[in-house]
PLY file of the C-alpha trace (Angstrom):
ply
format ascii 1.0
element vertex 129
property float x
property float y
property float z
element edge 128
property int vertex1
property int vertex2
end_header
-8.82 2.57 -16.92
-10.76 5.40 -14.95
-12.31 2.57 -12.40
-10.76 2.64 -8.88
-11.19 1.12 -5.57
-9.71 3.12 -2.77
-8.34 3.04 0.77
-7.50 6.01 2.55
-5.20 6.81 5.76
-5.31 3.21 6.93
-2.92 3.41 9.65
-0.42 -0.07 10.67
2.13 0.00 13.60
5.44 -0.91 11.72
8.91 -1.20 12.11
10.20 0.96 9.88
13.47 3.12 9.70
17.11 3.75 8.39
18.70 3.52 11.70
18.26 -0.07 14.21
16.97 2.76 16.48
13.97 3.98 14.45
13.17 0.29 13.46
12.87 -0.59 17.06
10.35 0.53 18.20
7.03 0.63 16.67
5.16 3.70 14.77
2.36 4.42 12.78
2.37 4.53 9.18
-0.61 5.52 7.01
-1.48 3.56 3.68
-3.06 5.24 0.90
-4.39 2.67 -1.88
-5.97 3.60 -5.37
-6.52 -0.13 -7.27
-7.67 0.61 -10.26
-10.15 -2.57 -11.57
-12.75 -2.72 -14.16
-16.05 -2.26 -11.90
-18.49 -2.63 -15.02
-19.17 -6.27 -14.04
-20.07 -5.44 -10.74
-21.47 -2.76 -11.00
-23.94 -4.25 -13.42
-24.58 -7.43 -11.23
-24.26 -6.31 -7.69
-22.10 -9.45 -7.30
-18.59 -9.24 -4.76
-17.69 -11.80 -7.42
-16.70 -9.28 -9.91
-14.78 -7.10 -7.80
-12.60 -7.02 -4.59
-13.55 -7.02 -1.31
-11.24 -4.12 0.15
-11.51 -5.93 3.09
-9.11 -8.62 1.98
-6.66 -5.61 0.09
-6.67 -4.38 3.68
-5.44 -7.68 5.28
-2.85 -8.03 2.63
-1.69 -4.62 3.30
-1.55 -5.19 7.31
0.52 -8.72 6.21
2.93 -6.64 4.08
3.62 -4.28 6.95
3.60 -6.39 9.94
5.81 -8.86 7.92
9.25 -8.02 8.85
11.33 -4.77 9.30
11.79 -2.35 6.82
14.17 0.64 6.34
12.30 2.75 3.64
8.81 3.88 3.09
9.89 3.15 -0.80
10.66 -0.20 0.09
7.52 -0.72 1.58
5.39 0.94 -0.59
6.99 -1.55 -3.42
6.08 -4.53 -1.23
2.73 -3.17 -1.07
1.81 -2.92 -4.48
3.39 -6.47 -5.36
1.19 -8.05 -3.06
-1.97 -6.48 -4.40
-1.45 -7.21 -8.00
-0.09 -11.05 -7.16
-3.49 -11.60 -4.90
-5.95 -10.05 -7.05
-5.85 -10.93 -10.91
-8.29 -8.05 -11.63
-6.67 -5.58 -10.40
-4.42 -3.66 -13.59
-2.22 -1.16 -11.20
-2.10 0.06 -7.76
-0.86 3.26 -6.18
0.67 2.98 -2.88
1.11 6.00 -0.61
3.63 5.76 2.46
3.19 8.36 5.06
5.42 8.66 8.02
3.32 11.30 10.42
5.88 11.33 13.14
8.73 11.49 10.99
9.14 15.26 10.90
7.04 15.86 13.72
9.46 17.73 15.80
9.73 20.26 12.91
6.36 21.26 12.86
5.96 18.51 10.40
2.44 16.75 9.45
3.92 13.69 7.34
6.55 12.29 4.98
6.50 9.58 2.56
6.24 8.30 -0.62
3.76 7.45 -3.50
4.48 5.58 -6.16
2.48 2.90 -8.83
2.68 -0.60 -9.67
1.39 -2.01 -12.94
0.34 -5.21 -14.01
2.06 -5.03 -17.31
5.20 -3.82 -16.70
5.61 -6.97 -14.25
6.93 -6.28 -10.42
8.67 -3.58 -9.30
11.86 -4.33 -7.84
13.81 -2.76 -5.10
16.89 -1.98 -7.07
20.22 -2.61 -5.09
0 1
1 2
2 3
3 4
4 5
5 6
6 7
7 8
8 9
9 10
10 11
11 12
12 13
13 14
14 15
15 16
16 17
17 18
18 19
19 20
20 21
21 22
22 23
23 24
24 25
25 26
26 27
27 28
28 29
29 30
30 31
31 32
32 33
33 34
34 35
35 36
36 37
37 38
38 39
39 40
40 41
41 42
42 43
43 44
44 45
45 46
46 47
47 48
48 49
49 50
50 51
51 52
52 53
53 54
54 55
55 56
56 57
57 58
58 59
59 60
60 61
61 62
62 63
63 64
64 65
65 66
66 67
67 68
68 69
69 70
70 71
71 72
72 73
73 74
74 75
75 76
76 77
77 78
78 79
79 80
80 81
81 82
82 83
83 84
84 85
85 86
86 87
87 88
88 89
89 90
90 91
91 92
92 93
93 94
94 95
95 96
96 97
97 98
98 99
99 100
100 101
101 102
102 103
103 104
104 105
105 106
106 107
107 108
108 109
109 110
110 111
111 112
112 113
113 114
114 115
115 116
116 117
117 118
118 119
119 120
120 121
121 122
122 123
123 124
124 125
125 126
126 127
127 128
């Protein structure tokens, strides 16, 4: 499927981090989302019936990240993407892009983080332990 819906750079204050120290305080972290959906529909009827209002993939994405703590941008990234595909049946597979920009900073660093796809078909991704 070449059809996509996209979100770039939207940035959430999370608690996110290996150490209790990094988790405890808030910073920014910068979603990247490519949903890929069948837009023939609505393209074809101008209706927000036969599509998704990014809108509402941006509130799930603020509830995934302001849920609870997390230690890795993999971790959330995952969470991400099972969200998406659970609230919105049309959507077939989502990439999720995690970017830390503070992570490195001190290095000279612009951002770290992860990107990473979840399909429909191959069921959720799970964290493995």
């Amino acid at each position: 499927m070449s059809d996509t819906i996209f979100i770039r750079q939207a940035s959430f204050p999370c608690h996110i981090g290996v150490t209790p120290e990094e988790r405890a305080t808030l910073q920014d972290v910068l979603i990247d989302l490519d949903l890929a959906i069948d837009l023939t529909a609505a393209g074809r009827t101008d209706s927000i019936k036969e599509t998704l209002d990014y809108r509402d993939a941006w509130d799930t994405v603020r509830e995934c990240v302001s849920s609870e703590e997390v230690h890795l941008v993999e971790a959330l990234a995952t969470r991400i993407g099972n969200a998406l595909l659970e609230r919105f049946p049309l959507v077939q597979s989502v990439g999720v892009g995690v970017t830390k920009p503070r992570a490195l900073a001190a290095k000279g660093v612009s951002g770290v983080g992860v990107r990473l796809t979840v399909e429909r078909q191959h069921g959720k991704r799970e964290p493995r332990s």
